[in-house]
C-alpha positions as CSV (number, residue, x, y, z in Angstrom):
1,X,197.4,352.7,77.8
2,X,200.8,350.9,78.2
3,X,200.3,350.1,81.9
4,X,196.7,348.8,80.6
5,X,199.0,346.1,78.0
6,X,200.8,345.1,80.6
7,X,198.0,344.2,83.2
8,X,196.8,342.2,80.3
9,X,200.2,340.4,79.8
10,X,201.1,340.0,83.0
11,X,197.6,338.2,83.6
12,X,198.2,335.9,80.1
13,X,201.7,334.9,81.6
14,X,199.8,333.4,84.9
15,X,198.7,330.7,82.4
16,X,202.6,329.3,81.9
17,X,202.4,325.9,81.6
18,X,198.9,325.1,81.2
19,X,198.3,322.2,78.6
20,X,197.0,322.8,75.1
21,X,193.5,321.8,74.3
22,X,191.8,321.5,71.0
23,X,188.8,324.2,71.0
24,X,190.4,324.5,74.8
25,X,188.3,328.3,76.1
26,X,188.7,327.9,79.8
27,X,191.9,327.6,82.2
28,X,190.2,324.4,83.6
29,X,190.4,322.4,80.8
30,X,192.7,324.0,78.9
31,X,193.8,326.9,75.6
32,X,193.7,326.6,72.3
33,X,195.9,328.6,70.7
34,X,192.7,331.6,69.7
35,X,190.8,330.6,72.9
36,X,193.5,331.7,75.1
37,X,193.9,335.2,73.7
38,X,190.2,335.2,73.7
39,X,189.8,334.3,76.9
40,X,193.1,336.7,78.4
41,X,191.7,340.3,76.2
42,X,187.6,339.4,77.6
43,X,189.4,339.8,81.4
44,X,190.3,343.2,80.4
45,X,186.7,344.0,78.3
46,X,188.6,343.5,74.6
47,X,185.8,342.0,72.9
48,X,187.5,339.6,70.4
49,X,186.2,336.6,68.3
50,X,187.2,332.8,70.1
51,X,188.2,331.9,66.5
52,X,191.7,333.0,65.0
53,X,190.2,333.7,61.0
54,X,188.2,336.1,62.5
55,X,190.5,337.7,65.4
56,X,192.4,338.1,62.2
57,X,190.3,340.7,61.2
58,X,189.7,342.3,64.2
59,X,191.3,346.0,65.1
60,X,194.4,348.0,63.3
61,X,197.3,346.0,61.3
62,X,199.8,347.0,62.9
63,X,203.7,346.7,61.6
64,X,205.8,343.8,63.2
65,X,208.3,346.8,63.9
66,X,205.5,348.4,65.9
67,X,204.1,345.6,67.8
68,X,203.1,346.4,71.4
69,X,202.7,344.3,74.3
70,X,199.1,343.0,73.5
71,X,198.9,342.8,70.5
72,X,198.2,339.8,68.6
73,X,200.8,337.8,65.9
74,X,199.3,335.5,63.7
75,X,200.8,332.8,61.6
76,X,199.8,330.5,58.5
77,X,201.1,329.3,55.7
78,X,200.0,330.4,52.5
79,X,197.8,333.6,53.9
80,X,195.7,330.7,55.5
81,X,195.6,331.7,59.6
82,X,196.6,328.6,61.4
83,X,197.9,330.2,65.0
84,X,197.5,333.4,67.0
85,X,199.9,334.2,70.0
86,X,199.8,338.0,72.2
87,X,202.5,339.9,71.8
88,X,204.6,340.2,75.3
89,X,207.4,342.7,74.4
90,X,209.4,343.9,71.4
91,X,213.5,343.9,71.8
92,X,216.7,344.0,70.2
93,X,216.1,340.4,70.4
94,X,212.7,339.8,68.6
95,X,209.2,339.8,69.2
96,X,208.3,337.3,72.4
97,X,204.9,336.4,72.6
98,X,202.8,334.3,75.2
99,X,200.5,331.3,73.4
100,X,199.4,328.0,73.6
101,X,201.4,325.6,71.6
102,X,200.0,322.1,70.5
103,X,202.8,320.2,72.2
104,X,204.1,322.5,74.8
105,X,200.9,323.8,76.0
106,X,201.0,327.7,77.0
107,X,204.9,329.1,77.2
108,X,206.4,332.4,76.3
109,X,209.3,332.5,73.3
110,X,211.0,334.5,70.5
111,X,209.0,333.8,67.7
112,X,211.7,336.1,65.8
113,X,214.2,333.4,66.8
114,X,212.6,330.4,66.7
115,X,213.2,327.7,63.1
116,X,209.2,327.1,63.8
117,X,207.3,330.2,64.0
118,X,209.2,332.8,62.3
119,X,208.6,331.8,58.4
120,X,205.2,331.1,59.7
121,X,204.7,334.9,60.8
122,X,202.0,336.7,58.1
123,X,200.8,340.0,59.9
124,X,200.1,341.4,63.8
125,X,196.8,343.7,65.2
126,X,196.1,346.0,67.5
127,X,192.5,344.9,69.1
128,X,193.3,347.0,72.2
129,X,193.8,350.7,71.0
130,X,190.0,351.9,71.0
131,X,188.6,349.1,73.1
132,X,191.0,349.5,76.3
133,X,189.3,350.7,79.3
C-alpha cells in the first residue's frame, strides 16, 4: 500500500510547474486546484469527485498527525472548502503537499510552515485505503 502512495505521488510531482487554470482538468491546459488531484488519484483507479466540496466528503478523516502520502488536505475558511492539495510526506518539518496554486501554478510546499495555508488547514482524507489497487 505505501509503495502504491508513492507511485501516485511521484506521478502528481511530474506536474511541477504547470500553470493553474480555473476549472483546469487536463495537463494540457492546465489544474485547478480539485482537478489536479482528480485527475493524479483517476491514473491510479481512485475514483474521486473533480469538485473539492465533494472530495471533501470522500473516504476516512484522517488526523493531520496521521496523514500519508496521498492523502488529501483541504482548506477553507469558515468550514467553507476553498482548496484541496495531496499529501506528499509527513516530517519533523510539517506536512508538504503537491497542488495547484492560483498564482504559482502546481509546486510542492510546507503547508505546516507556510503564513498562507496553515490557518487555512480544516481537516485531511484518506480516499486511497479501500480503493487502491
Amino acid at each position: 500500500m505505501m509503495q502504491f502512495r508513492t507511485d501516485v505521488i511521484g506521478y502528481a510531482q511530474n506536474f511541477l510547474g504547470l500553470r493553474y487554470r480555473h476549472a483546469g482538468h487536463s495537463p494540457k491546459t492546465g489544474f485547478d486546484c480539485s482537478g489536479f488531484t482528480n485527475y493524479v488519484l483517476n491514473e491510479f483507479g481512485v475514483k474521486v469527485s473533480s469538485a473539492s466540496t465533494t472530495q471533501s466528503r470522500q473516504g476516512l478523516k484522517v488526523s493531520l498527525n496521521d496523514v500519508l502520502p496521498g492523502d488529501l488536505v483541504f482548506f477553507g475558511t469558515r468550514g467553507r472548502i476553498q482548496h484541496v492539495a495531496l499529501v506528499v510526506e509527513k516530517t519533523a518539518e510539517g506536512i508538504f503537499c503537491v497542488h495547484s496554486t492560483c498564482t504559482r501554478g502546481i509546486i510542492v510546499e510546507n503547508i505546516s510552515t507556510s503564513k498562507y495555508w496553515k490557518p487555512k488547514i480544516l481537516f485531511a482524507r484518506d480516499v486511497i485505503t479501500g480503493q487502491a489497487g
